[in-house]
N, C-alpha and C positions, 0 to 999 in steps of 0.2 A: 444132361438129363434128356431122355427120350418122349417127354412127356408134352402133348400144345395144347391149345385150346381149340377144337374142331367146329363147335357150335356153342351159343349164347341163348339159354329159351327165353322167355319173357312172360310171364300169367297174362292173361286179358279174357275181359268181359267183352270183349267187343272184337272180334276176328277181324270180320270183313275192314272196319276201321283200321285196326293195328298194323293189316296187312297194306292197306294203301299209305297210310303214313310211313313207315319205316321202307316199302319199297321206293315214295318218293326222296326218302331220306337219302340211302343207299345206292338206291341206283338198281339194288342185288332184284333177283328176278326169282320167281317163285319155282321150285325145282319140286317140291310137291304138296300136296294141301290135301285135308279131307275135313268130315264137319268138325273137328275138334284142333286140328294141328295144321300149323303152316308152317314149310321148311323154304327160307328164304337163303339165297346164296349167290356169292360174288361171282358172275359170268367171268371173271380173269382168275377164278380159281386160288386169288392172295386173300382175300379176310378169313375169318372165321366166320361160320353159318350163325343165320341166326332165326331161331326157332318161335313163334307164336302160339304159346298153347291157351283153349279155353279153362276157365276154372271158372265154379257157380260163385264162390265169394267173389266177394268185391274188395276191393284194397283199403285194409285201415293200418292208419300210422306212415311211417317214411315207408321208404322206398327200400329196398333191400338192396337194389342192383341201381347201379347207372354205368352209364359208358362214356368214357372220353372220349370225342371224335376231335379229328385232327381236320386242316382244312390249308390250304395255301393263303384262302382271304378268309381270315378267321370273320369279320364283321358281315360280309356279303354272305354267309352259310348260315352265321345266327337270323339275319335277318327271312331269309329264306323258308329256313324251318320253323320262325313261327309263324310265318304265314301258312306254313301246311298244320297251324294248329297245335306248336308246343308252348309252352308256358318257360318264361324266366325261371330261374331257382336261385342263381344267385352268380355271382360279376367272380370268378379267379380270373381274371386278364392280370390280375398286379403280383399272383401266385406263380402263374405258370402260364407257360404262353400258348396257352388252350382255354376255351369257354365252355359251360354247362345250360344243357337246355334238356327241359324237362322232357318227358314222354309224353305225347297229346292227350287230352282228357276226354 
């Protein structure tokens, strides 16, 4: 199949936010932005983009999207990204040998 995944957008109320949490997430570096849109992406050209866009609601119910991020020290990465302000959701360490960490609030 010819088919990948290029970009990941995300909804947010809160740009300037989203954009700094996820680019300290990432690492990925902001390749263009305007008042509505932020296109964030991998400077080694290997993940897929991932997109920030405004939307006037606000989020009600779950989550429609999350992301599994991979990490070499899975413990040292969780602990890191809630310090930039994500929320637990819930423990797969015993499922798969990857963790879930919320999106910041």
């Amino acid at each position: 199949m010819s088919v990948s995944i290029g970009n990941i957008c995300i909804d947010t109320n809160d740009l300037a936010g989203s954009t700094a949490f996820w680019q300290a997430v990432t690492g990925y570096q902001v390749a263009s932005s305007d008042e509505g849109t932020t296109y964030l992406e991998d400077s080694n050209k290997v993940g897929a983009g991932l997109s920030l866009q405004v939307v006037p609601e606000g989020r009600e119910g779950k989550n429609r999207l999350h992301l599994d991020l991979f990490a070499d020290d899975l413990a040292d990465e969780v602990d890191r990204i809630r310090a930039l302000g994500a929320t637990a959701q819930r423990d797969h360490h015993r499922c798969r040998p990857r963790g879930r960490v919320g999106d910041h609030r």
